[in-house]
C-alpha positions as CSV (number, residue, x, y, z in Angstrom):
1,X,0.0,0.0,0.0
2,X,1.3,3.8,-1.1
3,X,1.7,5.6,2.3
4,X,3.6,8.7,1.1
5,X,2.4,10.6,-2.0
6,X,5.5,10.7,-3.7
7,X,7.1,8.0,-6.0
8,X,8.7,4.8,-3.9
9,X,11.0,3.8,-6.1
10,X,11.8,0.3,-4.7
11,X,8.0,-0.6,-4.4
12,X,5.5,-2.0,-6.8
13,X,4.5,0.0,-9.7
14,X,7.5,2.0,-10.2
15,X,9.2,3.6,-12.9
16,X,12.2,5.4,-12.0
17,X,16.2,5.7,-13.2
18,X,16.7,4.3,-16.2
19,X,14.1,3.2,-15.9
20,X,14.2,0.8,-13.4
21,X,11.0,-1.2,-13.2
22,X,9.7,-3.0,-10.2
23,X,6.3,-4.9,-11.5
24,X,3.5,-6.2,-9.4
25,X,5.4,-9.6,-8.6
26,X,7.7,-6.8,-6.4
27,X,10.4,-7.9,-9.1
28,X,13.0,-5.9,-10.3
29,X,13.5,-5.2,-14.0
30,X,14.8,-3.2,-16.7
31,X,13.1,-1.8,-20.3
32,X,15.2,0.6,-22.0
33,X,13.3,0.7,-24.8
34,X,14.7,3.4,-27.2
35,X,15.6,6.8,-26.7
36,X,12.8,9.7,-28.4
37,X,10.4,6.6,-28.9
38,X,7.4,6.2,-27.1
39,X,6.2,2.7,-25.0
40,X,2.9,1.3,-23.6
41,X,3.5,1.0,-19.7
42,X,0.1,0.0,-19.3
43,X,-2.9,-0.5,-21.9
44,X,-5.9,-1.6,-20.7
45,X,-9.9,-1.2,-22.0
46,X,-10.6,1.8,-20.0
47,X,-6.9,3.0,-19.7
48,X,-4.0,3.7,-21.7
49,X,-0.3,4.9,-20.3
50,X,2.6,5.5,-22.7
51,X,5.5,6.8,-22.1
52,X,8.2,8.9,-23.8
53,X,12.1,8.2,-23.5
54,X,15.2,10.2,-23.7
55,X,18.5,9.5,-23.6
56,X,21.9,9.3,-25.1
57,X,24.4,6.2,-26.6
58,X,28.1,7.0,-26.0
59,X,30.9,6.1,-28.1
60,X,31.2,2.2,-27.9
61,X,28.0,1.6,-26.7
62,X,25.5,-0.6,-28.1
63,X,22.5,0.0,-26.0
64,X,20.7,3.6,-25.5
65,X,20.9,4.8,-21.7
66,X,17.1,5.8,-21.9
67,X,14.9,7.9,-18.6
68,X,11.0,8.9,-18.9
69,X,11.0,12.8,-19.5
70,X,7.1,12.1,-20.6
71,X,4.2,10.1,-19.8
72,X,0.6,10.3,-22.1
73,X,-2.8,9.0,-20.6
74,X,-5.8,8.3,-22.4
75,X,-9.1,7.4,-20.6
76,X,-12.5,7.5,-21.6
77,X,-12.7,10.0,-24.5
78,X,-9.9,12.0,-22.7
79,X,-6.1,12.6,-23.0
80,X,-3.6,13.6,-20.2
81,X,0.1,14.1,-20.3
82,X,2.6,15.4,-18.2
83,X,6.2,15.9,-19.2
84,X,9.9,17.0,-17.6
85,X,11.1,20.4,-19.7
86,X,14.5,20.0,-20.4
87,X,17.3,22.0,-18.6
88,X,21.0,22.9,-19.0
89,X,21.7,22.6,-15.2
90,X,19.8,21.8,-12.6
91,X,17.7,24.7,-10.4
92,X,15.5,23.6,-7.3
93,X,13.8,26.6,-8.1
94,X,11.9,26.3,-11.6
95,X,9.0,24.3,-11.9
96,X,10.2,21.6,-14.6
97,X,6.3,20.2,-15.4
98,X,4.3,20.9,-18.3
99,X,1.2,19.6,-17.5
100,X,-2.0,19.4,-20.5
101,X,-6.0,18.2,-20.4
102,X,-7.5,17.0,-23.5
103,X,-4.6,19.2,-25.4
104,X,-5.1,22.5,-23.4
105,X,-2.2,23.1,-20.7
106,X,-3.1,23.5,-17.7
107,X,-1.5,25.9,-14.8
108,X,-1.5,25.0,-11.5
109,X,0.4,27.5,-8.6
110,X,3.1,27.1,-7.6
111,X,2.6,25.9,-3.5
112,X,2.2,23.0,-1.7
113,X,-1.3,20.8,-2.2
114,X,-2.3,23.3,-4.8
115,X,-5.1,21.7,-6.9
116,X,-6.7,21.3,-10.3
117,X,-9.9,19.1,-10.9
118,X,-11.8,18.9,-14.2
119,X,-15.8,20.1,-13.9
120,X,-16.5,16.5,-14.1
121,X,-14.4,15.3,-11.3
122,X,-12.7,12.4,-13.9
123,X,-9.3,14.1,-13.3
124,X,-7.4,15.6,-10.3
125,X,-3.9,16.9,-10.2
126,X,-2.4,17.9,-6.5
127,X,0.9,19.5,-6.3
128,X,3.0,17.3,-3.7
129,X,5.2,20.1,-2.8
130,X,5.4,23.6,-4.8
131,X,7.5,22.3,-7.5
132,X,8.6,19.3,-9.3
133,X,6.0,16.7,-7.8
134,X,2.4,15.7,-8.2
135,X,-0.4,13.4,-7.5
136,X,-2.7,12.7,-10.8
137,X,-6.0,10.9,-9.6
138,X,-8.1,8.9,-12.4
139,X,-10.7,8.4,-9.7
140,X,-11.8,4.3,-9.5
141,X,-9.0,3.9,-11.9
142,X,-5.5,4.7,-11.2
143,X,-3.0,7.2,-9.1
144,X,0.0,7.9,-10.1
145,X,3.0,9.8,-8.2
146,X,5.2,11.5,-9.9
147,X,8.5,13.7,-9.3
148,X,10.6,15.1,-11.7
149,X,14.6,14.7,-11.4
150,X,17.6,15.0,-13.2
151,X,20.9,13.1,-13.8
152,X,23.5,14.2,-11.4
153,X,26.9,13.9,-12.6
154,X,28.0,11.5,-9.9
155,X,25.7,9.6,-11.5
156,X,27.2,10.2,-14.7
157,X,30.2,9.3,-13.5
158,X,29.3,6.0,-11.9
159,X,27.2,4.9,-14.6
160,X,29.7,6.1,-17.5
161,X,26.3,7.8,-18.7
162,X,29.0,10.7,-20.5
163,X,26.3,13.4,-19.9
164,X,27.1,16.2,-21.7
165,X,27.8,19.8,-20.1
166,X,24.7,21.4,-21.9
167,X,21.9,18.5,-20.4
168,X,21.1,17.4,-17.6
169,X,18.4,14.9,-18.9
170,X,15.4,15.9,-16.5
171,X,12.8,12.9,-16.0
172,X,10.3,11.3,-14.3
173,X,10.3,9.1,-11.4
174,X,6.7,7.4,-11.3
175,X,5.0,4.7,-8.9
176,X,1.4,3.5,-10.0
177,X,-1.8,2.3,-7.8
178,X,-4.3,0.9,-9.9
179,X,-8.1,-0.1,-8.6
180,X,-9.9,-1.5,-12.2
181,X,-7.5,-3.2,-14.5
182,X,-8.8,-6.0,-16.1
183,X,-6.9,-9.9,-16.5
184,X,-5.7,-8.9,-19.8
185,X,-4.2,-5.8,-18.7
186,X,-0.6,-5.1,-21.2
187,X,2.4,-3.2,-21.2
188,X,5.5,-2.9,-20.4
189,X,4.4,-2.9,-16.3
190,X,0.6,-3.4,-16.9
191,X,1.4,-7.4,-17.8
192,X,3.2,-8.2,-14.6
193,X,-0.1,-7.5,-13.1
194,X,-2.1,-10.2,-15.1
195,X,-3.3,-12.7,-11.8
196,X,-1.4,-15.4,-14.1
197,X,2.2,-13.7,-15.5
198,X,5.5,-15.4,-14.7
199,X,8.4,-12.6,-14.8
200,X,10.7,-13.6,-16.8
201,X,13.2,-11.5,-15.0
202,X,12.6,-13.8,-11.5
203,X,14.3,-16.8,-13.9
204,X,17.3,-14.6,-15.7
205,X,19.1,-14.7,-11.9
206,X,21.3,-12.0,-12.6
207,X,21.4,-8.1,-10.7
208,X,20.4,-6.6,-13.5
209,X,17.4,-8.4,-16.1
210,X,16.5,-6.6,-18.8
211,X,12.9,-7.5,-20.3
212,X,12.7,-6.7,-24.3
213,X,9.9,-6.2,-26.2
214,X,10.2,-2.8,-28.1
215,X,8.4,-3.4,-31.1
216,X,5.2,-4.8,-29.4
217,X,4.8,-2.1,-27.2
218,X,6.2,0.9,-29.2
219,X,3.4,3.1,-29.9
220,X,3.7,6.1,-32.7
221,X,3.1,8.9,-30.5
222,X,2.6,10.2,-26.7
223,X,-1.1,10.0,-26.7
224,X,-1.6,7.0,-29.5
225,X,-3.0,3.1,-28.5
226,X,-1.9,1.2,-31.3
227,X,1.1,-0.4,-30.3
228,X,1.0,-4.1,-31.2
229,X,-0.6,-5.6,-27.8
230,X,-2.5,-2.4,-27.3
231,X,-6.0,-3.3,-25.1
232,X,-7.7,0.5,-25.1
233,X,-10.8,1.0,-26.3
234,X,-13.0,4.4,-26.0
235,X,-16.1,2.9,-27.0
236,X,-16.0,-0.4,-24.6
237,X,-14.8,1.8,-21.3
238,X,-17.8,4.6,-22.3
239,X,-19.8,1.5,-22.7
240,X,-18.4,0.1,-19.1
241,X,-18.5,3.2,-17.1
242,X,-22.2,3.7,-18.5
243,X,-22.7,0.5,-16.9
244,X,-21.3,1.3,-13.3
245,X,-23.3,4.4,-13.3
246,X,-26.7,2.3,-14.2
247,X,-25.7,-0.4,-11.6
248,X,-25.2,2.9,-8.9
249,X,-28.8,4.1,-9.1
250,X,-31.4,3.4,-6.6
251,X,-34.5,2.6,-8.4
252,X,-36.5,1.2,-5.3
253,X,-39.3,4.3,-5.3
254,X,-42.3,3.8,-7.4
255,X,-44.0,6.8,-9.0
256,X,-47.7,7.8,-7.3
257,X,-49.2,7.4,-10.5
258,X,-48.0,3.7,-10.4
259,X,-46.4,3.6,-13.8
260,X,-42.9,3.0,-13.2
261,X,-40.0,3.7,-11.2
262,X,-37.9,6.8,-9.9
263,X,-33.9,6.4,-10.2
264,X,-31.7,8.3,-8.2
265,X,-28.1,8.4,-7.2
C-alpha cells in the first residue's frame, strides 16, 4: 500500500532511473526501450499509459541509456500528459512540469497541495510540494506519483552515462496504484499485473534483467493506442463506465401514479 504521496521507487509500480522497473510480482527489471520513442506501460480497455524516453548512446556503446521525461494517458474519451522540460543545469527553483488536459495546458500555482480538478471530477492533479512533484488521480481507476529529477553527474560518473555539459536529462520518477485493471491488462508494467504472469526476469538470476519487447509495445506517439498488444478501447470503457453508473442508481421508489420507477443516485 502507497503511504507517502510521492514515487517509492523500490516498491511495486514503479518507474524510476533508467528506468528501473519494479512490477507487481515486487520484481526488479529493466526496459530501456529506445531513446525519443514512445512505450505502452500499461494498456488496458478503460486506460492507456505511454510513455516517452530520452537518452543518449556514447561512443562504444551498443545500447541507449534511456529515462521517462514524458508520460501520455488516455481514458474515456480524454487525454492527459505530463512531461519533464529540459534543462542545461539543474535549479531547485523552476517548476520543470508541463502539464496538458485533452490538449489544453493546464497551470497550477506554484505551492504545496495546490489543486486542479476537471468540472466532471474524472481528473485531479495535487501538487506534492510547490515544484517538481504531483499526485494525478483517475478516480476508480489509477493514481499515479510522480516527481521530476535530473541526472547528477556522480551519477554520470558512476554509470559512464558521459552526460554532456549542456543536459542534464530531466525525468520522471513514477510509482502507479491501480483499482480497475482487467486480466488482460498489457504493457510494459501493466502485464506483470495479469493474476497469471510469470516474470521472466525472477528466472534470468542476474542483478540486472532486462525485459525486451520494443516493437510490441512501441506506440507512434505520446497520446496513441496502437502499439502491437495495445487493449484501449474508447467505445468499450464509455460503454463500461455507463454500466457502473446504471448499476449505482437506486430505483426502489415507485412513482404515485403507479407507472414505473424513480432512479436516483
Amino acid at each position: 500500500m502507497i503511504t507517502d504521496r510521492k514515487p517509492n521507487c523500490k516498491a511495486p509500480g514503479s518507474a524510476c532511473l533508467d528506468p528501473r522497473f519494479v512490477g507487481a510480482d515486487g520484481i526488479v527489471y529493466y526496459f530501456h526501450g529506445r531513446r525519443d520513442q514512445h512505450f505502452s506501460l500499461v494498456s488496458d480497455v478503460n486506460l492507456q499509459i505511454n510513455a516517452r524516453f530520452i537518452g543518449l548512446r556514447p561512443e562504444g556503446r551498443t545500447r541507449d541509456y534511456t529515462w521517462i521525461q514524458a508520460l501520455g494517458i488516455l481514458f474515456n474519451s480524454h487525454n492527459f500528459s505530463v512531461e519533464a522540460t529540459p534543462a542545461a543545469t539543474w535549479n531547485d527553483e523552476i517548476d520543470h512540469l508541463k502539464l496538458s488536459y485533452n490538449g489544453e495546458e493546464l497551470v497550477i500555482p506554484e505551492s504545496h497541495l495546490s489543486k486542479w480538478q476537471c468540472p466532471q471530477d474524472q481528473l485531479r492533479i495535487e501538487r506534492t510540494s510547490s515544484k517538481n512533484s504531483v499526485t494525478v488521480t483517475i478516480p476508480e481507476i489509477a493514481e499515479i506519483f510522480i516527481n521530476v529529477v535530473y541526472v547528477t553527474k556522480e551519477d554520470s560518473r558512476i554509470h559512464n552515462y558521459q552526460i554532456p555539459d549542456d543536459d542534464c536529462f530531466v525525468h520522471l520518477e513514477v510509482q502507479f496504484k491501480f483499482y480497475d485493471l482487467s486480466s488482460k491488462v498489457e504493457g510494459v508494467l501493466g502485464r506483470t499485473y495479469q493474476p497469471d504472469f510469470q516474470n521472466p526476469a525472477a528466472k534470468l538470476g542476474v542483478a540486472m534483467p532486462i525485459v525486451g519487447g520494443e516493437d510490441k509495445y512501441r506506440t507512434t506517439s505520446l497520446l496513441s493506442a496502437d502499439c502491437g498488444v495495445c487493449m484501449f478501447d474508447p467505445s468499450e470503457a464509455s460503454e463500461k463506465n455507463s454500466m457502473m453508473e446504471y448499476s449505482m442508481l437506486d430505483c426502489t421508489g415507485v412513482t404515485k401514479s403507479g407507472n414505473g420507477i424513480v432512479c436516483r443516485r
